[in-house]
N, C-alpha and C positions, 0 to 999 in steps of 0.2 A: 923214132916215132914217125911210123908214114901213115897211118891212119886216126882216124877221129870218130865221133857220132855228133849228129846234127838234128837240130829241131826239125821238120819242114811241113812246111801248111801243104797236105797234097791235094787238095780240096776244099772250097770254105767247108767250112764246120767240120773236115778231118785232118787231124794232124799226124807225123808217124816221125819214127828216132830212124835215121839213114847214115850207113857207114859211110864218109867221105875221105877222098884220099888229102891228104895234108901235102905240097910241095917244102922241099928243102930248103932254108931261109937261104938266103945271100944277103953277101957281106954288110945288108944297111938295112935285113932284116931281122925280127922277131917273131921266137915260136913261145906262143904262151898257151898253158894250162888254166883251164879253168876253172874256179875256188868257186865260185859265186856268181849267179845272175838274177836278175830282176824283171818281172814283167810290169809291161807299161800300159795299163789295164784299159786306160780309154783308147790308144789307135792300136794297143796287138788286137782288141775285142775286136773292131773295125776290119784290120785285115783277115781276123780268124774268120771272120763271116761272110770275107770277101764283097766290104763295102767300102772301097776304095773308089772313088769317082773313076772313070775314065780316063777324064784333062787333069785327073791328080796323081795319075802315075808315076811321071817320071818327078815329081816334086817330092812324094812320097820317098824314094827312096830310100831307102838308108846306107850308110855308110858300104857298108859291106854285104846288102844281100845280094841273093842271088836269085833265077829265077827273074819271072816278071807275073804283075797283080792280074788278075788275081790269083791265080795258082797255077805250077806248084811254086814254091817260093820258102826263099829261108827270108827270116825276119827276125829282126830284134836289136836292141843299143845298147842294154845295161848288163854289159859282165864286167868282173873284178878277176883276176887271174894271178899266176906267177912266171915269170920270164923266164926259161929253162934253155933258150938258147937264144943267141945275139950278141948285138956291144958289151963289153966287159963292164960298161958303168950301170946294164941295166943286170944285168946275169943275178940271179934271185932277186927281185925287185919286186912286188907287188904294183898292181898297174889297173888302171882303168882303160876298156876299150870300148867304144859303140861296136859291137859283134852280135852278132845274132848267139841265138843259145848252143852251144859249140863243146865237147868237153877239151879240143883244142884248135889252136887256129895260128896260122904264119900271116903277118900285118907290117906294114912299113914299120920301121924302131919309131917315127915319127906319127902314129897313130895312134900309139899308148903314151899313157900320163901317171907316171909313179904316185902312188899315194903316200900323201905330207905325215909324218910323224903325227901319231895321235887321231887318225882314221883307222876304224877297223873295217876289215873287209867287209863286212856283214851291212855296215851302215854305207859304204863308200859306194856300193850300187846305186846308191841315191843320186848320185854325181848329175848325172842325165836330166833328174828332173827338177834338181838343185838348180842348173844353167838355166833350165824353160824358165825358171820363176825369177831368178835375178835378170834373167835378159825382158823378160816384162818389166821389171821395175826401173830398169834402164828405158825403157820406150816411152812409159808414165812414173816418174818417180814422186812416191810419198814425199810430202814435206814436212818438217817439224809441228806436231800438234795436231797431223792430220787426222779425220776420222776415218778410218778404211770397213769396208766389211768384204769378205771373201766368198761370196756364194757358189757353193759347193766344197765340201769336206773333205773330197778323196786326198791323195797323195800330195799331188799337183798343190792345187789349194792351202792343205797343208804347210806346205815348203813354203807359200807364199806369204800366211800368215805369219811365219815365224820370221821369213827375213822383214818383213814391214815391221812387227816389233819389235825390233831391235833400233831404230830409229825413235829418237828422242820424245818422248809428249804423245805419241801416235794412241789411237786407242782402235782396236784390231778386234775384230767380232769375224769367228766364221759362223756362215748361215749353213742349215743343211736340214732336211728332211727327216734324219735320222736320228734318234736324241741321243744315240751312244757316241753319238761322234763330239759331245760334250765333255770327257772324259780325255780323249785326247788333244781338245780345243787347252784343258785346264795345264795337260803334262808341259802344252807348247807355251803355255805364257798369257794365251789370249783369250778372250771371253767367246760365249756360243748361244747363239739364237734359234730355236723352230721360225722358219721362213715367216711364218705370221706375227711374231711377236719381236720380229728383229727392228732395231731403229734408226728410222730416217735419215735426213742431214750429211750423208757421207758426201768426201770432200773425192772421194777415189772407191769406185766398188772391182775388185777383180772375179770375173764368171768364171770356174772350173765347171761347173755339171755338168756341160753337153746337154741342155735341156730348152724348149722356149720359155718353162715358167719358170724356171733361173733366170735366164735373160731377162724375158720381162719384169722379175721382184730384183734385178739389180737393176732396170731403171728405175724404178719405182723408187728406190733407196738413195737414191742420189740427191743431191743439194743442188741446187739452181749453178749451172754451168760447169756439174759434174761430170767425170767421166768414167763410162766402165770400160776396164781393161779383157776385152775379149778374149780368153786363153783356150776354149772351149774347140775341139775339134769334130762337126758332127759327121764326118763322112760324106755318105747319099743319104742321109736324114733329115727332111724339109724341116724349117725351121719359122715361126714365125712370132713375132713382135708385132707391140701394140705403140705405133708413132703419133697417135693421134693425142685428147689432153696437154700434157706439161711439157713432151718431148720439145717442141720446137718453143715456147714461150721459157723454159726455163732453160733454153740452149744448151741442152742434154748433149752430151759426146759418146760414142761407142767405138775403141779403138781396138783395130785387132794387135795383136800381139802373135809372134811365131817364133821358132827356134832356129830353123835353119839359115839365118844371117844373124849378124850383130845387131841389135839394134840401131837405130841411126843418130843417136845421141851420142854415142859411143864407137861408131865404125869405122871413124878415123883416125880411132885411139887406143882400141884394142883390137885382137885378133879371137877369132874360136878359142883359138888355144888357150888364149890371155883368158877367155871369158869360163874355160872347164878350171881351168887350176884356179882361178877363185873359189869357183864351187866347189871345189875338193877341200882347199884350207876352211871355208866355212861349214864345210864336214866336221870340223873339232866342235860343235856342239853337240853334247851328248841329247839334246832335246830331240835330236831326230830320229833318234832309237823309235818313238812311238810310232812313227810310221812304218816300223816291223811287225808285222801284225798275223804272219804266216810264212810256212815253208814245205817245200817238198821235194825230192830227190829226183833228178833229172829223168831218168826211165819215166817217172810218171808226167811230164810235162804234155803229151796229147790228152789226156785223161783232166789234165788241170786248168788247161785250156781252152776247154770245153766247158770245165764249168765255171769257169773264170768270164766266159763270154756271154752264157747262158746267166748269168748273176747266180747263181747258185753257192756259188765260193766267195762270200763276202769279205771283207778285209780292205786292208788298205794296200801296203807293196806287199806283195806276195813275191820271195827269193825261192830259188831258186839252187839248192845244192851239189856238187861235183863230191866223186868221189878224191881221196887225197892223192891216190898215185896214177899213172896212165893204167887205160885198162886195156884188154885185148881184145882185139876187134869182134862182131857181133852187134845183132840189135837190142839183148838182153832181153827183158820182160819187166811185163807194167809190173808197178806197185802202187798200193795206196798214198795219196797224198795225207799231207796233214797239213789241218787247217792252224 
């Protein structure tokens, strides 16, 4: 296999499939195929629009793209693969890599992370946003009996809600704009509020929307010396909060929270690596399924991207499918997605 096809933003708002050539692993390499990808709907929406700050370039990166922001540029972190050639302990191994969308890719053997018995591919792309949310809870950790509420529904949020419930007494409310996201709030365990009707007193709020009136109704929500955990990435989109009121007499907190290091609670004690293979074993609950919410065949990925950005293609993780065997070079042709 010397060649591949690849996603690539070749201008905001167009994306196109480009044949790339694959180099020959060496000896401490892996060449993996790809079963399965994931888009990650608040920062791929961002780059697909080419709203990537400036001085956030090179922070942005990712693991393996290529290119530079804002185009042209390959992007993305959530594929699930199978190892077809390398070390003999990975050789057919199913494996997580932050890779851009790829139908194959050669990566250090030490860049992929086998997936733990009792993941299935399909859920194991969650891996990526499994980390963002435990590495928040490492920065502000829930305490026994806490009250949490989660303002914003997507993915991200999601994942968040369900690792806080899992901790003892906790009582876990996602907020959201949407009232279908009630339905997935009930599959994860945890109770769901329309923003106006949601309640006070929280001892810890975490913001996914990307919005100021999330920001704002997660201060708002908070307990006298609460804090909201800032998960939210807006790009180049001005953002503003109201500090005036309670903010400073109820000695309100606002902490950002990021992925790209360990938290500092834990950075002297775990590594990346320690912090993905967590998120992959806590992949064995099947609760996460609900955030399956769509899929579409790789050929259509500029077409799905576009309405993925454009809000048009609602859902939650939207995967992203490969075909089963390598295919022969070519750029193929769009197909329809399916929502």
């Amino acid at each position: 296999m010397r060649e591949a096809r690849a996603f690539w933003l070749r201008e905001p708002g167009v994306g196109e499939i480009r044949v790339v050539d694959l180099p020959a692993p060496g000896p401490d390499d892996v060449r993996v195929r790809s079963l399965r990808s994931a888009v990650s709907r608040g920062t791929e929406s961002l780059v697909f629009a080419g709203r990537v700050p400036r001085d956030q370039h090179d922070a942005m990166r990712a693991p393996f793209q290529e290119g530079d922001f804002p185009a042209p540029v390959k992007y993305g972190y959530l594929n699930v693969g199978v190892v077809e050639a390398g070390p003999r302990a990975l050789l057919g191994r199913e494996v997580f890599c932050l890779h851009p969308h790829q139908t194959a890719y050669v990566v250090p053997a030490g860049a992929v992370s086998p997936l733990p018995a009792g993941v299935p591919v399909a859920r194991a792309v969650l891996a990526g946003l499994l980390e963002t949310a435990l590495n928040a809870l490492w920065d502000v950790p829930p305490l026994l009996g806490d009250r949490v509420a989660v303002v914003g529904g997507g993915a991200l949020g999601c994942c968040v809600a369900r690792l806080v419930s899992r901790v003892p007494g906790t009582e876990v409310t996602v907020v959201d704009v949407d009232p279908r996201r009630a339905d997935v709030a009930e599959r994860l365990g945890v109770g769901f509020a329309l923003p106006d009707d949601a309640t006070g007193g929280c001892d810890v709020v975490v913001h996914t929307s990307a919005t100021s009136d999330g920001l704002q109704r997660s201060l708002d929500l908070l307990a006298p010396e609460g804090t909201v955990v800032e998960l939210s990435w807006y790009g180049d989109e001005p953002t503003s909060v109201h500090l005036g009121g309670r903010f400073h007499s109820a000695r309100l907190s606002i902490r950002a929270s990021q992925v790209g290091r360990v938290a500092t609670p834990r950075r002297s004690s775990r590594s990346t690596s320690d912090r993905l293979a967590l998120a992959l074993r806590l992949l064995r609950d099947d609760a996460y399924d609900a955030l399956l919410t769509g899929e579409s065949p790789f050929e259509a990925l500029p077409d799905v991207m576009a309405r993925i950005a454009s809000r048009e293609l609602a859902g939650l993780c939207h995967t992203i499918t490969y075909d089963p065997a390598p295919e022969p070079a070519g750029t193929g042709g769009r197909v329809p997605c399916t929502a």
